[in-house]
Residue, then its C-alpha position, 0 to 999 in steps of 0.5 A: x453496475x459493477x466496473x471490471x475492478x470489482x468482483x462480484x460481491x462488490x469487493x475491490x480486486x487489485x490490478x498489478x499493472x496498474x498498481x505498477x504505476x502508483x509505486x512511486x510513492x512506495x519504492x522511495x522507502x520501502x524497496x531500498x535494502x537497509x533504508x532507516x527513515x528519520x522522521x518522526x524517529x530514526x527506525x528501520x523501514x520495512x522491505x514490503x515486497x513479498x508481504x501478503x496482498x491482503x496485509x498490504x491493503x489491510x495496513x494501508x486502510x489501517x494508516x488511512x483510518x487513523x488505527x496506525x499512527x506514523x505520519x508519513x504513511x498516514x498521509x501516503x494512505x490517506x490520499x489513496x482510494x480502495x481502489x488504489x491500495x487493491x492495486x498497490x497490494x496485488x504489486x508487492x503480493x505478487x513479488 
Protein backbone atom coordinates (compact mmCIF):
# COMPACT_ATOMS: atom_id res chain seq x y z
CA UNK A 1 0.00 0.00 0.00
CA UNK A 2 1.47 3.34 -0.98
CA UNK A 3 1.32 6.31 1.97
CA UNK A 4 0.16 9.54 0.86
CA UNK A 5 3.84 10.71 0.15
CA UNK A 6 4.14 8.66 -2.56
CA UNK A 7 2.52 8.94 -6.08
CA UNK A 8 1.49 6.38 -7.89
CA UNK A 9 4.43 5.18 -9.32
CA UNK A 10 5.89 4.62 -6.42
CA UNK A 11 8.02 7.87 -6.68
CA UNK A 12 8.48 10.05 -3.73
CA UNK A 13 6.33 13.62 -3.81
CA UNK A 14 8.10 16.21 -1.58
CA UNK A 15 5.82 17.99 0.80
CA UNK A 16 6.92 21.86 1.64
CA UNK A 17 5.24 22.18 5.06
CA UNK A 18 7.04 19.47 6.04
CA UNK A 19 10.16 20.22 4.54
CA UNK A 20 9.86 23.70 6.43
CA UNK A 21 10.67 21.86 9.37
CA UNK A 22 13.95 20.26 8.37
CA UNK A 23 15.47 23.81 7.21
CA UNK A 24 17.33 24.08 9.98
CA UNK A 25 20.27 22.19 8.96
CA UNK A 26 20.24 24.22 5.46
CA UNK A 27 19.43 27.73 6.37
CA UNK A 28 22.82 27.92 8.49
CA UNK A 29 24.86 28.08 5.11
CA UNK A 30 22.71 28.36 2.29
CA UNK A 31 20.13 31.23 2.95
CA UNK A 32 22.96 33.69 4.30
CA UNK A 33 23.47 36.27 1.46
CA UNK A 34 27.55 36.25 1.02
CA UNK A 35 28.29 33.23 3.30
CA UNK A 36 31.97 31.96 2.41
CA UNK A 37 32.22 28.57 4.52
CA UNK A 38 36.08 27.66 5.41
CA UNK A 39 35.87 23.91 5.80
CA UNK A 40 37.35 21.85 3.84
CA UNK A 41 38.79 25.35 1.83
CA UNK A 42 37.29 28.77 2.26
CA UNK A 43 34.68 28.99 -0.93
CA UNK A 44 31.42 30.49 -1.40
CA UNK A 45 28.38 28.79 -0.43
CA UNK A 46 25.62 28.69 -2.99
CA UNK A 47 22.15 30.58 -2.40
CA UNK A 48 19.79 27.44 -2.94
CA UNK A 49 16.48 29.13 -2.58
CA UNK A 50 14.88 29.43 -5.98
CA UNK A 51 16.89 26.13 -7.53
CA UNK A 52 15.09 23.67 -9.37
CA UNK A 53 13.31 21.04 -6.81
CA UNK A 54 14.41 18.06 -9.06
CA UNK A 55 18.37 19.70 -8.76
CA UNK A 56 17.82 20.10 -5.11
CA UNK A 57 16.97 16.19 -4.59
CA UNK A 58 19.22 15.17 -7.49
CA UNK A 59 22.45 16.99 -5.44
CA UNK A 60 21.30 15.63 -2.30
CA UNK A 61 21.01 12.16 -3.38
CA UNK A 62 24.58 12.75 -5.31
CA UNK A 63 26.18 14.01 -1.54
CA UNK A 64 24.44 10.83 -0.16
CA UNK A 65 26.12 8.42 -2.72
CA UNK A 66 29.35 9.59 -2.34
CA UNK A 67 29.18 11.05 -6.45
CA UNK A 68 29.87 14.81 -4.85
CA UNK A 69 32.35 14.72 -2.42
CA UNK A 70 32.34 17.93 -0.04
CA UNK A 71 32.29 16.49 3.63
CA UNK A 72 29.90 18.49 5.18
CA UNK A 73 27.07 18.02 2.63
CA UNK A 74 28.24 14.38 2.45
CA UNK A 75 27.33 14.05 6.08
CA UNK A 76 23.90 16.44 6.09
CA UNK A 77 22.74 13.91 3.04
CA UNK A 78 23.80 11.12 4.40
CA UNK A 79 21.39 11.16 7.48
CA UNK A 80 18.41 12.38 5.16
CA UNK A 81 16.07 9.82 3.94
CA UNK A 82 14.15 9.98 0.22
CA UNK A 83 11.75 11.23 1.90
CA UNK A 84 13.37 14.14 3.28
CA UNK A 85 15.50 15.48 0.62
CA UNK A 86 11.51 15.41 -1.59
CA UNK A 87 10.36 17.84 1.20
CA UNK A 88 13.57 19.87 1.47
CA UNK A 89 13.44 20.10 -2.70
CA UNK A 90 9.40 21.18 -2.89
CA UNK A 91 10.77 24.05 0.21
CA UNK A 92 13.56 25.74 -1.83
CA UNK A 93 11.76 24.78 -5.46
CA UNK A 94 9.11 26.77 -4.66
CA UNK A 95 10.83 30.02 -3.59
Amino acid sequence: MSTPAQAQSGDVVGNADAGRKKLSMCVGCHQIPGYKASFPSVYPVPMIVGQSGKYIESALAAYKKGDRSHPTMRSIAGSLSAQDMADLAAVYGSK
